[in-house]
KEZA-82451 format. One record per residue (C-alpha): residue in three letters; y, x, z. Coordinates in steps of 0.02 Angstrom, whole numbers, plus 50000, padded with zeros to 5 digits. Each point is the difference from the previous one (the first is absolute). Layout:
BEGIN
+------+-------+-------+-------+
! rest !    py !    px !    pz !
+------+-------+-------+-------+
!  ALA !     Y !     X !     Z !
...
+------+-------+-------+-------+
END
This chain:
BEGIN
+------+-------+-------+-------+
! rest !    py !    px !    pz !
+------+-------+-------+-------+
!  UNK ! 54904 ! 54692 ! 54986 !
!  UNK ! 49952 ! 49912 ! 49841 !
!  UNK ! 50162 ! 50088 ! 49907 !
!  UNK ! 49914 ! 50177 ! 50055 !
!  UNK ! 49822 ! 49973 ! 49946 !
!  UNK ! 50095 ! 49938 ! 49838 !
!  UNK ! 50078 ! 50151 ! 49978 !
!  UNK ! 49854 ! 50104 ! 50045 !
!  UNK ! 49890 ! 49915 ! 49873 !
!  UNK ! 50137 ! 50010 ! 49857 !
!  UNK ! 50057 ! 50222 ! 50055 !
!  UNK ! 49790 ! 50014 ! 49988 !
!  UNK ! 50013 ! 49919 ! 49819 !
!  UNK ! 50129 ! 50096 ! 49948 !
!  UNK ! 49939 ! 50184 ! 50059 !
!  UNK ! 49818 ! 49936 ! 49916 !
!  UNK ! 50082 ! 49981 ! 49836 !
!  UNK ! 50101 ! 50158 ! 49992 !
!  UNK ! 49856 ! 50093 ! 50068 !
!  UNK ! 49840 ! 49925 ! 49942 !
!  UNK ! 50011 ! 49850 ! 49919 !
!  UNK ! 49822 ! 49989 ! 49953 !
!  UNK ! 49921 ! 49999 ! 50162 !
!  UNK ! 50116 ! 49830 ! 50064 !
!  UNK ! 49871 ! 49851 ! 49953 !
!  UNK ! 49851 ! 50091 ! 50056 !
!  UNK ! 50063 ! 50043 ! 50162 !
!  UNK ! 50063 ! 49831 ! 50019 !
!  UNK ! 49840 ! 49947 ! 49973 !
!  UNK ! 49885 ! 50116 ! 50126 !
!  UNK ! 50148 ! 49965 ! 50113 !
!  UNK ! 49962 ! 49817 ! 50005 !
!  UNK ! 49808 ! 50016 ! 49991 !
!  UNK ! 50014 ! 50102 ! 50134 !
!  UNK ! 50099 ! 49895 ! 50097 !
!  UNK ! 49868 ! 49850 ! 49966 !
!  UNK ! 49875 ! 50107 ! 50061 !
!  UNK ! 50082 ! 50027 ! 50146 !
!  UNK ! 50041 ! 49811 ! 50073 !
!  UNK ! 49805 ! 49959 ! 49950 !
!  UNK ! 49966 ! 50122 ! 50144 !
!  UNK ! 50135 ! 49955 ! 50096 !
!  UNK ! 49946 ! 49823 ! 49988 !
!  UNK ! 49823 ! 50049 ! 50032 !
!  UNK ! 50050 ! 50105 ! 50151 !
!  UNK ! 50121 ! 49893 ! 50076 !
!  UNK ! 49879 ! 49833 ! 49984 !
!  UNK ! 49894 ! 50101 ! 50134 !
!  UNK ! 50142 ! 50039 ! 50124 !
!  UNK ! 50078 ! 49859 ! 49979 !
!  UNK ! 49833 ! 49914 ! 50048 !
!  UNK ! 49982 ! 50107 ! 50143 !
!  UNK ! 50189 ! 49967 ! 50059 !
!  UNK ! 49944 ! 49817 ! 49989 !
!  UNK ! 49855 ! 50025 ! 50111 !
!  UNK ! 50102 ! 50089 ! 50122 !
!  UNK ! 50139 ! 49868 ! 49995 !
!  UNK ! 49879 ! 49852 ! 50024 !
!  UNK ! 49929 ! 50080 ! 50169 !
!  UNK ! 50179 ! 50003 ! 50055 !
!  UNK ! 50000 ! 50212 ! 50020 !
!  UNK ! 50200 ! 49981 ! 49932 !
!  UNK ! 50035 ! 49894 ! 50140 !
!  UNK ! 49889 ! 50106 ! 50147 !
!  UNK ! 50109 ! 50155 ! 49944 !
!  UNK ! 50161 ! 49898 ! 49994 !
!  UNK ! 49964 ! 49981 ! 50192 !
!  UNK ! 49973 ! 50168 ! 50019 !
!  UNK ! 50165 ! 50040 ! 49911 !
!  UNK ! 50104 ! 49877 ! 50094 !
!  UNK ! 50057 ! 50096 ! 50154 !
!  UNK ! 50067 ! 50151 ! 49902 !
!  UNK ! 50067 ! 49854 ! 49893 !
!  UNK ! 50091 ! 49938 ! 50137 !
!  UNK ! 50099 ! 50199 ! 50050 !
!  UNK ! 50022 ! 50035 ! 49802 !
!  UNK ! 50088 ! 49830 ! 49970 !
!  UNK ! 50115 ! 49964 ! 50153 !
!  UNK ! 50070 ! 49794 ! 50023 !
!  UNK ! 49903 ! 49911 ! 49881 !
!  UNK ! 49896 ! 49835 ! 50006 !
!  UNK ! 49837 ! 49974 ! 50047 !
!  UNK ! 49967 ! 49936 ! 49802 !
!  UNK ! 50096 ! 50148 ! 49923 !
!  UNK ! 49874 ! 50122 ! 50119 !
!  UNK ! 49827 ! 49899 ! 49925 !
!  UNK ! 50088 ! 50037 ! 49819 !
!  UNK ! 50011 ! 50160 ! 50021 !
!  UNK ! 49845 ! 50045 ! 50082 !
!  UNK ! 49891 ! 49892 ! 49881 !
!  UNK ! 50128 ! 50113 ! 49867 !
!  UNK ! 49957 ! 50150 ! 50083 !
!  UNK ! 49816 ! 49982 ! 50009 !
!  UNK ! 49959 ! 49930 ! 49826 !
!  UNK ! 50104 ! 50145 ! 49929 !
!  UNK ! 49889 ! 50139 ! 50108 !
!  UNK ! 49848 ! 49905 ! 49927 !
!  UNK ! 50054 ! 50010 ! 49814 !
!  UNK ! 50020 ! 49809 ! 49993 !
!  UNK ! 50152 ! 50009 ! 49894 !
!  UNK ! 49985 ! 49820 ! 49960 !
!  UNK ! 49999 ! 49931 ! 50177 !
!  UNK ! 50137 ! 50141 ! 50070 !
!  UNK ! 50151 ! 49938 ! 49859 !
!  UNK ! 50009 ! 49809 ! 50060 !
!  UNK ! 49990 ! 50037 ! 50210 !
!  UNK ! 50128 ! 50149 ! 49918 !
!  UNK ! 50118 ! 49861 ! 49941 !
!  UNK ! 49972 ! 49904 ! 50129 !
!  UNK ! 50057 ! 50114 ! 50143 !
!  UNK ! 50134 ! 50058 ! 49909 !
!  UNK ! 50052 ! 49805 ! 50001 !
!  UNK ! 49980 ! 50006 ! 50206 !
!  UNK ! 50119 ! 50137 ! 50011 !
!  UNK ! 50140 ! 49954 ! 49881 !
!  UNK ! 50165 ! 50013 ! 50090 !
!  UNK ! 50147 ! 49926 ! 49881 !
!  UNK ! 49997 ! 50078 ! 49821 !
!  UNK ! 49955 ! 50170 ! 50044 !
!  UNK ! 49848 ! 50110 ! 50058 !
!  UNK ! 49991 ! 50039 ! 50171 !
!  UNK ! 49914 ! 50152 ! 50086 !
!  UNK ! 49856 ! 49943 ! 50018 !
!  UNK ! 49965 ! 49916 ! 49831 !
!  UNK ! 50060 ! 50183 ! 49934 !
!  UNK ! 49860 ! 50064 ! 50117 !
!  UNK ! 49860 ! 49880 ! 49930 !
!  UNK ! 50041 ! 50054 ! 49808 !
!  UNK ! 50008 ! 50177 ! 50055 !
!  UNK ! 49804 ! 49983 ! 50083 !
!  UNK ! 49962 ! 49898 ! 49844 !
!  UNK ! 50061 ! 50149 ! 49894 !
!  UNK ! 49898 ! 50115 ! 50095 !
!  UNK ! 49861 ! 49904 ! 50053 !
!  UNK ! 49854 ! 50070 ! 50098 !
!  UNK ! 49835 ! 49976 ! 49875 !
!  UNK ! 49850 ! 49986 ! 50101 !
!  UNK ! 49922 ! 49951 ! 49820 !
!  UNK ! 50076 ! 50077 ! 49847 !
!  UNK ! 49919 ! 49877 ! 49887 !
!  UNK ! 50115 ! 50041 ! 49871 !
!  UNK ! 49981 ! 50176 ! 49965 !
!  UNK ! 49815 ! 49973 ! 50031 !
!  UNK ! 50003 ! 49912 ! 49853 !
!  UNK ! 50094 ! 50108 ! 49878 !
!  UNK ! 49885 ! 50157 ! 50070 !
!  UNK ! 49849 ! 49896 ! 49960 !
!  UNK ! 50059 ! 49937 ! 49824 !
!  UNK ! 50035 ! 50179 ! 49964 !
!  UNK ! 49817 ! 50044 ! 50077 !
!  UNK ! 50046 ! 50097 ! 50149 !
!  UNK ! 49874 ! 50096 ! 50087 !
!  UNK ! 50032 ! 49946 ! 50166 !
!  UNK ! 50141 ! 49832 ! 49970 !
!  UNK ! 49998 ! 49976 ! 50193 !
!  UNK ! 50029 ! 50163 ! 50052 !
!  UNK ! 50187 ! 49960 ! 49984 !
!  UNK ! 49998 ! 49913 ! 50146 !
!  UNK ! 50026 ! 50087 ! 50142 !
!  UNK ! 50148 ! 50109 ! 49906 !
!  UNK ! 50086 ! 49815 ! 49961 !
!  UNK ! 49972 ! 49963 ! 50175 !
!  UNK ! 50078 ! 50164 ! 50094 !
!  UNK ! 50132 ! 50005 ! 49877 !
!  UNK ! 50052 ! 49818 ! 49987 !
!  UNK ! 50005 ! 50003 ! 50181 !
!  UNK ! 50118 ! 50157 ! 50006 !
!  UNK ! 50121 ! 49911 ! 49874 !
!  UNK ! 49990 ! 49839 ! 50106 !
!  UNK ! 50049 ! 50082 ! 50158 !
!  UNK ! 50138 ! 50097 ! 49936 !
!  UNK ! 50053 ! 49846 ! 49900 !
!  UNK ! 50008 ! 49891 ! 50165 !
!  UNK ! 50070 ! 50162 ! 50103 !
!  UNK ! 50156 ! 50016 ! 49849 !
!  UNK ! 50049 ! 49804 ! 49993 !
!  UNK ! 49995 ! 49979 ! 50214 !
!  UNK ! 50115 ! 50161 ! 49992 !
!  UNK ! 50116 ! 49946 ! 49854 !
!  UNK ! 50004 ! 49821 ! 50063 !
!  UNK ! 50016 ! 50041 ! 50206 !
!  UNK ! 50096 ! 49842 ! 50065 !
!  UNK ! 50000 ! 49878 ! 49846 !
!  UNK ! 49814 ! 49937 ! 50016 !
!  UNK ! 50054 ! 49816 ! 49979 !
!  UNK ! 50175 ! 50025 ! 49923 !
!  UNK ! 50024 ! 49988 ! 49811 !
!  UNK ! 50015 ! 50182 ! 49940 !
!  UNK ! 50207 ! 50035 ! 49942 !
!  UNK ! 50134 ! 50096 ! 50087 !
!  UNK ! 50046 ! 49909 ! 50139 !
!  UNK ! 49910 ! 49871 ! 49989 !
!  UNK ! 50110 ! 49890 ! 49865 !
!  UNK ! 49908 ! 49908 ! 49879 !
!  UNK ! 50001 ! 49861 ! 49925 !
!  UNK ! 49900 ! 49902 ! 50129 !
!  UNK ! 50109 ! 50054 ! 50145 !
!  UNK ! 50144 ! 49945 ! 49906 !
!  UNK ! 49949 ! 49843 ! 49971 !
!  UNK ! 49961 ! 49960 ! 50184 !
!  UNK ! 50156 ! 50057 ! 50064 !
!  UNK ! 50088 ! 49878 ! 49864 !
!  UNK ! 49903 ! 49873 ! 50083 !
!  UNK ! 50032 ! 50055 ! 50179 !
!  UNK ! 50189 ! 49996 ! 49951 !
!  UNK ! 49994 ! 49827 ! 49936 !
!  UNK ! 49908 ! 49921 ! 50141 !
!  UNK ! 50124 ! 50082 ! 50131 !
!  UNK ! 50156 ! 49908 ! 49873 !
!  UNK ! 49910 ! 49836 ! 50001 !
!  UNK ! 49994 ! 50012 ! 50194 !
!  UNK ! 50172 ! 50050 ! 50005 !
!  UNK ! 50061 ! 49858 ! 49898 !
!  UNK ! 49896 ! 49864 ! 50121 !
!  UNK ! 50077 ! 50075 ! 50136 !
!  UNK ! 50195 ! 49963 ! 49938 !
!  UNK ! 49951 ! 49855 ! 49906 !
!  UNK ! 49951 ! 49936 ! 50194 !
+------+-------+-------+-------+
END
């Protein structure tokens, strides 16, 4: 990604100096006063949700909804723990409240939970997939960047965000149960074969020798 925005930033150079090489340092400049100007609001904004988040988080509304979440938890993500089901719903709930902060690490950690071997299963597929789409009960972030670019109405976004984040989510969930119909806690190759499975029937095999080698050493 870095080697792209490189060589967007040096084609942009090049086409400014063929075409108008006088207008390069000033609209360097405005573009980085402008871009000042923007994380001062941004900062300003964000202070405020974030505060409000906080609030939220300390009378334990994340966890209330995680509870509320849990059952559907429990038919989207088929044979998991108990622990990988409180990551995810804690996950689920922090990201529908715009508490990006709080939704990565129970993220991570459910993710952990529901590692099988070296590959992604079904279900972790199915978590990054909700993730991706994620229902926004808050849209805190584009709030923000309507507000720092003195929207009318900033909050009017969100009950589009809501009906159409909810659309994506459902097809998202409906797509990955479909393409991944049997293989919900199964790493996700042809077959079966990876690595993992490999190395477990290596072990299986070496076990049944070591047996077999008591037995006519007796």
């Amino acid at each position: 990604m870095n080697i792209v925005f490189t060589l967007l930033l040096l084609c942009s150079l090049i086409c400014m100096l063929m075409l108008n090489p006088s207008e390069i340092f000033p609209s360097m400049i405005d573009g980085v006063s402008g871009a000042i100007n923007l994380v001062i609001k941004l900062t300003a904004i964000y202070s405020i949700w974030l505060s409000l988040l906080k609030i939220l988080e300390r009378t334990c509304l994340d966890k209330k909804l995680s509870k509320l979440l849990h059952p559907v938890i429990k038919r989207l993500f088929k044979g998991e723990s108990p622990e990988a089901y409180k990551w995810i719903s804690i996950n689920l709930a922090s990201n529908m409240l715009g508490m990006g902060g709080a939704s990565t690490p129970a993220g991570i950690k459910a993710m952990e939970k529901m590692q099988r071997g070296d590959r992604a299963t079904a279900n972790m597929e199915l978590l990054v997939v909700i993730n991706a789409t994620s229902i926004q009960l808050i849209p805190a972030t584009v709030i923000a960047l309507r507000a720092s670019w003195n929207s009318a109405s900033p909050s009017s976004i969100i009950l589009p965000t809501l009906i159409s984040s909810t659309i994506a989510t459902v097809c998202g969930v409906i797509l990955t149960k479909v393409l991944s119909k049997g293989n919900e806690n199964t790493p996700m190759l042809l077959g079966n074969t990876s690595k993992f499975n490999k190395s477990a029937m290596k072990k299986t095999r070496s076990k049944s020798i070591q047996k077999k080698a008591k037995r006519v050493k007796e």
